[in-house]
N, C-alpha and C positions, 0 to 999 in steps of 0.2 A: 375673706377675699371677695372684692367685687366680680358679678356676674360678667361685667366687660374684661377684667382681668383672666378670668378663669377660661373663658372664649377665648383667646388671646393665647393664654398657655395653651389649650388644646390646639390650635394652630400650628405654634409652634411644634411642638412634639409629634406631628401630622406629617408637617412638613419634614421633618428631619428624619425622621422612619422611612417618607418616600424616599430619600436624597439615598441614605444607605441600605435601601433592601430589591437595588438591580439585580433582573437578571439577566444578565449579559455573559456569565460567566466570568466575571472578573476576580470577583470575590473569593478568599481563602477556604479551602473547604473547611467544611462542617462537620463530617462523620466520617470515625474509619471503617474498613471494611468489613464486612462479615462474612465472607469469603473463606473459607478454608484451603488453602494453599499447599497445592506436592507438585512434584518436579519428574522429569521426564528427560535424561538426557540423552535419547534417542542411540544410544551404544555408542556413540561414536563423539568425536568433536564436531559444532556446527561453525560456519563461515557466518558472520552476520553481514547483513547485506542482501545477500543473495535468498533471504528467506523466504518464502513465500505461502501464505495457507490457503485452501479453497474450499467451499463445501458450502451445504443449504443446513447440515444439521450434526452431529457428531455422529450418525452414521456411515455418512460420508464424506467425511473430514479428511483431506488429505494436508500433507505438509513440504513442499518442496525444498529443498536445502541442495547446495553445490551439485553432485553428482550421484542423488542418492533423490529415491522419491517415498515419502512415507504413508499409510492410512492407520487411523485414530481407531483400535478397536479398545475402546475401554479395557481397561483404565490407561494405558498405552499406547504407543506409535510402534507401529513392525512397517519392515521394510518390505517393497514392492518391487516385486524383480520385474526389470523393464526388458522384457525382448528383444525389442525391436534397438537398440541401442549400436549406432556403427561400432564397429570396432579399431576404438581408438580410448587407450588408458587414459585421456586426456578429454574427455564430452565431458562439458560444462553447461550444468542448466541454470537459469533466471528465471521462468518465468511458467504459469501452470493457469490454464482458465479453459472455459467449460459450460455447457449448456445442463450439462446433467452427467453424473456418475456414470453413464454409459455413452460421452460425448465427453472425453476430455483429451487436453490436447497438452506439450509438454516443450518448450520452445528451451534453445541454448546454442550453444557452439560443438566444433570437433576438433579444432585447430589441430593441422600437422597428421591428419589420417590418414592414412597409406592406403589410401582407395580410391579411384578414377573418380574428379567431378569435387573433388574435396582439396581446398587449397590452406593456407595458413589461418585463415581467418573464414571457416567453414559455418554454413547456418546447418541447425538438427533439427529437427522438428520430428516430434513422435506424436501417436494419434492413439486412443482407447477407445475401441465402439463395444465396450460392454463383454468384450470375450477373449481379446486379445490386444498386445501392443503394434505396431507397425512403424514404419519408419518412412516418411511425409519428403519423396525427391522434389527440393525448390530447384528452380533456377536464381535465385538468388542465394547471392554464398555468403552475405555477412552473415555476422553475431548475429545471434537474434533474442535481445535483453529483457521484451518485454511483449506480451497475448493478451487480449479481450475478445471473448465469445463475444458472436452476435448472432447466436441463435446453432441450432444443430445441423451442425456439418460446415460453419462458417465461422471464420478467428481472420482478425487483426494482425499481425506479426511488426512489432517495430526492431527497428535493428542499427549497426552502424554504416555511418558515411551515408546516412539521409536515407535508410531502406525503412521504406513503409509498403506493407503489401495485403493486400484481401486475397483467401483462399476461401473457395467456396467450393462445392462437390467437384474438387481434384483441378481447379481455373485457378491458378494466381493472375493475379491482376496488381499490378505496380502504382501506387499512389505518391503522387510528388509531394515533396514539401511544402509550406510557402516561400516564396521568392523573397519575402523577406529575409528567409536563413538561406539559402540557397545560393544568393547575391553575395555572400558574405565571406571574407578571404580567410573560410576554417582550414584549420586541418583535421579535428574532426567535429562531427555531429550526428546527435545517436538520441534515439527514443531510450529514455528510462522507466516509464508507465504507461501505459494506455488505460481506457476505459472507457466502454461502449453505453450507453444510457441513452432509450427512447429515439433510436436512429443518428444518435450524432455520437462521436468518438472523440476522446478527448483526450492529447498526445502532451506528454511532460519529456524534458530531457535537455542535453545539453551541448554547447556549444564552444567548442576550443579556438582560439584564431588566431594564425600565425603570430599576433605578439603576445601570443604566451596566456592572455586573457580567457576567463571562462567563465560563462555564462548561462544559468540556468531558462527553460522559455516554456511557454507553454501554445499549442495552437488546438484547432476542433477543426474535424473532417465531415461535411454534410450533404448529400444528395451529389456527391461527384468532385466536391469541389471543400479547399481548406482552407483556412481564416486565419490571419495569425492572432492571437491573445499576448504577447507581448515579452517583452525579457522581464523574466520573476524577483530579479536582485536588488532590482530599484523601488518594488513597493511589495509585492503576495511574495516575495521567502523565495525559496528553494522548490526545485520542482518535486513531487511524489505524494503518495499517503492521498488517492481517490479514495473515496465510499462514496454510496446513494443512500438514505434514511428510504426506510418502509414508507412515510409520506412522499418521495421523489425529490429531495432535497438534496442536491450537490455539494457534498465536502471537500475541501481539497488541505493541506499541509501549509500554512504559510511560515514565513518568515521570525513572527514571534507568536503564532496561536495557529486557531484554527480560522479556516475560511469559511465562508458559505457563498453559494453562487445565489444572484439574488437578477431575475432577468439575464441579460448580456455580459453582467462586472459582476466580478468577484469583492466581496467585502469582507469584511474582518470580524470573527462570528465571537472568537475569545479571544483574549488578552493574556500569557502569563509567561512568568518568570521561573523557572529556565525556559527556554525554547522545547516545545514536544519536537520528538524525531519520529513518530508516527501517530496515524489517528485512526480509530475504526467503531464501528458500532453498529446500530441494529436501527434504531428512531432517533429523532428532534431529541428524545429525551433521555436517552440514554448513550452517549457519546465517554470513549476512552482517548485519553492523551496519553503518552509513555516515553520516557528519553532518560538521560543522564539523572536517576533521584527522584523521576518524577513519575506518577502512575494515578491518577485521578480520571476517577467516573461521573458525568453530569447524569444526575440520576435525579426526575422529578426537581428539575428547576434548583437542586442542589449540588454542589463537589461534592463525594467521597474521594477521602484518600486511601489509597492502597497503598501495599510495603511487602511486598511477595519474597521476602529475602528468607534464606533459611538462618543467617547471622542475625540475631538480637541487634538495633541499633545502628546496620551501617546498609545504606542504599547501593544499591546496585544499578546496571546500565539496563530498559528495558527499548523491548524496540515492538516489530512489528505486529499484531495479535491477530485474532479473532473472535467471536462474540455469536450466540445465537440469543440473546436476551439470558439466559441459565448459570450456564458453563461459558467461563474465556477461558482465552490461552494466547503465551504472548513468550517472546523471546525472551528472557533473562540471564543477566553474567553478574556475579558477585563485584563485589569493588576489589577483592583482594587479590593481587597479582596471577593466582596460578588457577586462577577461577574459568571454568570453562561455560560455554552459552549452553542453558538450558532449556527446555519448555516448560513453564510456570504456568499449571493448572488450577481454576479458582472455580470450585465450585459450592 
């Protein structure tokens, strides 16, 4: 073979190595996990949905679910009796965030409590400074779905029929929406995520309108004042599934992958097939998707796949996790009818 031909084929083969070896995330994975996988079903049944985990390390790992609030002491989840909890058989939480293990705060409802100041549609809020629970009087009486710490002794509370509020040492302070939702003929609309990052707050949730229509949106709160970012159904997905990467890299849930906020616009950071139903991780480089069959780690510019199922063969529904780089942990339900949601520990 001639020297011009042989150049020529190296060309070629150059060129088509770059064409297939993106990393964008789009690509099939590679490698299964090497994870050793046990299950934790926390004694009881879990609501999914309503899940929520918090912590800096498996020390203090907490895990919040419906009406019950857990912490991770190896190798297990025991339950945390909440003092401070009104009394009413019916307090329902969503949501758990925190500057530190001795600053955490526990946001929900009380609906129908038989106590002065508490109506059908009651906000709770409970507070941990490290020695005790206590119980956080709002004047504001919605739901309260979703918290982001912003530092010690100050949380975000989003909630329904447009309640957004700052508490800071014992001061609520009322934050309006933007006028773009606000203008709008809902019946209702209600924060579903929050997430505080480097002075700006960044609200997901959704929007109901008297013709039956409902619509996901997302906006940012900064220096006094809120911005809309836009209805999520017509291009970024569905609203939820914040992280920040250890680099300060904004993730968010989109509609068929994952996001990344890149400046002002969100862009579309993966590609894949099913839809993830959540996303969480540690860095750039190490990022989990998890939904319906699906459980893949971008680990080093590569997929792993994962299959945490205790059934040889048949996938399960994963959903929310958490991750310190070591040990995850991530909501799991078998595919078989009578299968109840567990927590699926990989370590």
């Amino acid at each position: 073979m001639s020297t011009s031909k042989i150049l020529l084929f190296l060309v070629v083969v150059a060129t088509t190595a770059a064409l297939f070896s993106c990393d964008d995330g789009i690509e099939e994975p590679e490698a299964k996990s090497a994870f050793h996988w046990r299950y934790d079903s926390l004694g009881g049944a879990v609501s999914f949905g309503l899940i929520k985990f918090w912590g800096d390390d498996p020390r203090t790992l907490y895990l919040l679910s419906g009406n019950a609030l857990y912490r991770y002491d190896r190798p297990r989840f025991h339950i945390v009796p909440l003092m401070g909890v009104p009394d009413s058989p019916y307090a329902t939480f969503y949501d758990i965030a925190g500057s530190s293990d001795r600053d955490l705060w526990v946001a929900g409802e009380c609906p129908g409590a038989v106590r002065p100041g508490f109506s059908k549609d009651s906000s709770c809020l409970l507070h941990y400074d490290g020695s005790q629970w206590r119980e956080v009087d709002l004047a504001c009486s919605s739901a309260l779905f979703a918290a982001a710490s912003a530092g010690e002794g100050e949380v975000f509370l989003g909630g329904n029929m447009a309640s957004l509020i700052r508490y800071a040492n014992g001061v609520e302070e009322p934050i309006f929406f933007p006028l773009e939702l606000r203008d709008l003929p809902y019946v209702l609309l209600y924060c579903s995520e929050l997430f505080y990052n480097d002075g700006i707050l960044y609200a997901s949730g959704w929007v109901r309108l008297q013709n039956g229509m409902q619509r996901p949106f997302r906006f940012e709160y900064e220096n006094g004042s809120t911005r809309f970012a836009g209805f999520l159904d017509e291009d970024l997905g569905p609203a939820g599934g914040f992280w920040r990467s250890t680099e300060g890299t904004l993730y968010a849930l989109g509609r068929t992958g994952v996001l990344r906020k890149n400046g002002n616009r969100w862009e579309t950071y993966f590609i894949m097939e099913p839809s993830p139903s959540a996303t969480f991780g540690t860095t750039e480089g190490n990022i989990w998707v998890t939904g319906y069959g699906l459980c893949r780690q971008w680990v080093r510019g590569k997929w792993v796949e994962h299959n945490p199922t205790p059934y040889p063969g048949i996938n399960g529904s994963l959903g929310k996790g958490w991750t310190d780089g070591n040990i995850v942990m991530m909501m799991y339900q078998g595919a078989r009818p009578s299968s109840a949601w567990v927590v699926a520990i990989g370590e």
